[in-house]
N, C-alpha and C positions, 0 to 999 in steps of 0.2 A: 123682373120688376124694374123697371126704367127708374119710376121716381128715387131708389137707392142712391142709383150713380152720383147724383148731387150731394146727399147727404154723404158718401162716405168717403168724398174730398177732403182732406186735410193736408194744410201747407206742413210743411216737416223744413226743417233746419240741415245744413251737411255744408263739406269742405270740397271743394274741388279738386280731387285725388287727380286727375289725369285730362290733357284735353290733346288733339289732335287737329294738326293743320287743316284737315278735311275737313272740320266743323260741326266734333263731336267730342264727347267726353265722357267719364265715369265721377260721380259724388259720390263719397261715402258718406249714408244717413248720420247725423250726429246720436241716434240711438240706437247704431251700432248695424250690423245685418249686413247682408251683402252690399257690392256699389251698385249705384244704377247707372244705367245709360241716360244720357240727354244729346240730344244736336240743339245745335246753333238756332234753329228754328223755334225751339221751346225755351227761345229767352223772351219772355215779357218785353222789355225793354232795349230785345234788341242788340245788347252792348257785350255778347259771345266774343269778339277778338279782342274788348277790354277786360275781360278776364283770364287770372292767372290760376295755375295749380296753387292750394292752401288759399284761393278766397272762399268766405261764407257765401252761402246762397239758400236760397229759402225757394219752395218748389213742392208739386204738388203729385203722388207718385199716380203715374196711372199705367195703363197698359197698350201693349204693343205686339204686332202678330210675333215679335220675339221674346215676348217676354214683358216684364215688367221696366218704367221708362219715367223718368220727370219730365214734366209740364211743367208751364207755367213757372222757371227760371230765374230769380231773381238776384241782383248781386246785392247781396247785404256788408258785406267787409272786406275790403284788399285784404291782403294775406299783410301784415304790419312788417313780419320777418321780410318780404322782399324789399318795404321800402327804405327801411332803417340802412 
């Protein structure tokens, strides 16, 4: 059933645990569970090399032939600790 797919979109909250110069990273959900993977690609916005490890980002989990993967990328908070 196709029409689910929309409905069981939900943007979720996490920290940017790891990113990699090749234009990839892992978030850990802010309610916990494993990290997921994102690329550079699944930033809304665009702004993947203005992101640090420990910003917020808000993202949408979906799937991937590896597995499970955020979409939809967004940077919600520099990490504050880096800029102090």
């Amino acid at each position: 059933m196709k029409d689910t797919d929309q409905t069981l979109k939900q943007t979720l909250k996490g920290v940017i645990k790891k990113l990699n110069e090749k234009g990839f990273g892992f978030i850990t959900p802010e309610e916990g569970g494993k990290d997921v993977f994102f690329h550079a690609n699944d930033c809304t916005d665009g702004n993947f090399t203005g992101m640090q490890e420990g910003d917020v980002v808000t993202f949408v989990l979906g799937d991937s032939p590896k597995g499970p993967k955020a979409t939809d990328v967004v940077l919600v908070a520099a990490d504050v600790a880096e800029a102090a």
